[in-house]
N, C-alpha and C positions, 0 to 999 in steps of 0.2 A: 339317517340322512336321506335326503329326497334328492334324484334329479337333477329338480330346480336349482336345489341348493347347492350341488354340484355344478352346476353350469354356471351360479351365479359367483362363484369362486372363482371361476377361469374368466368370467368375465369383468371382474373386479381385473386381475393383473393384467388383460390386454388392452380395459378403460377404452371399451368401446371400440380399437383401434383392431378391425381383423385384416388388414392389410399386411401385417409382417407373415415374413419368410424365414428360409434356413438354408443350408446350403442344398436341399434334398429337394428346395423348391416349391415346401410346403404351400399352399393357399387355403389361410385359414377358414377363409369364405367356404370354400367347398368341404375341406376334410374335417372343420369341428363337425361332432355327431352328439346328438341327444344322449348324455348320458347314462351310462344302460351298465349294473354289474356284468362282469364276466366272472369265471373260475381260470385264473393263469397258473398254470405250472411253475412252480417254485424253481429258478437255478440255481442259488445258495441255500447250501445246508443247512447253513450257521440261522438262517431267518425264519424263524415259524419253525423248529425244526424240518427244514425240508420239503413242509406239506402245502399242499395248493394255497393261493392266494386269493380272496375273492377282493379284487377292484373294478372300479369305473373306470372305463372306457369313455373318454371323452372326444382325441382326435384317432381319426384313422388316415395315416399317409394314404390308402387307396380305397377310398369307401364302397365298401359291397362287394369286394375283391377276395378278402381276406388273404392279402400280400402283404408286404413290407411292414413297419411301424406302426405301432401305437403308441400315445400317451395315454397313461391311465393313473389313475386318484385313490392312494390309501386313505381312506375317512380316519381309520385308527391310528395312522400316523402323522394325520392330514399333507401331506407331501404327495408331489408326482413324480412319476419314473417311466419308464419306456418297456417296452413287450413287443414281442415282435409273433409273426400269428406262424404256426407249426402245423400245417394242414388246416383243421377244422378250429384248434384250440389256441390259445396265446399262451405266451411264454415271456413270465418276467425276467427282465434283463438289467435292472437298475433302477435305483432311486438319482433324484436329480434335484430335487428339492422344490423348486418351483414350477408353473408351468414353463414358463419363458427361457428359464433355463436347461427343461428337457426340449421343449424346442430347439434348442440351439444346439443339444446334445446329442441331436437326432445324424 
């Protein structure tokens, strides 16, 4: 999976619309980010047994900060779920199923 084609998934479910929010304040205008893998630190055991997770990074609540929340994109699961960053690296936090709905779950 490419990218594009990752962006082009999150942009199918918000249909052009980047105006929505959360209650954290989101603005999608600013925090969507060019799609880019990361390696996340696995929090459940029971998933991958344990072992790091490689997803896509799609929103950052603080972009270039490397603070608060992420949403990010399993390919192999096709679903999204949140990460939150642990110094330098991200730390998966949950699946959510959709983007809009980890939105909300933020």
């Amino acid at each position: 999976m490419t990218s594009a084609e990752v962006r082009a998934i999150v942009e199918g479910e918000i249909e052009g619309d980047s105006s929505g929010s959360n209650a954290h304040a989101v603005d999608l205008q600013k925090c969507l980010v060019p799609p880019r893998k990361a390696v996340c630190r696995n929090s459940f055991p029971a998933l991958d047994d344990g072992g790091p997770l490689q997803l896509w990074i799609v929103l950052e609540e603080t972009p270039g900060r490397r603070e608060g929340y992420l949403i990010v994109f399993d390919e192999q699961r096709r679903t999204f779920g949140l990460a939150s960053w642990d110094g330098e690296s991200p730390v998966f936090i949950g699946f959510h199923s959709t983007f809009l709905n980890t939105l909300q779950g933020m």
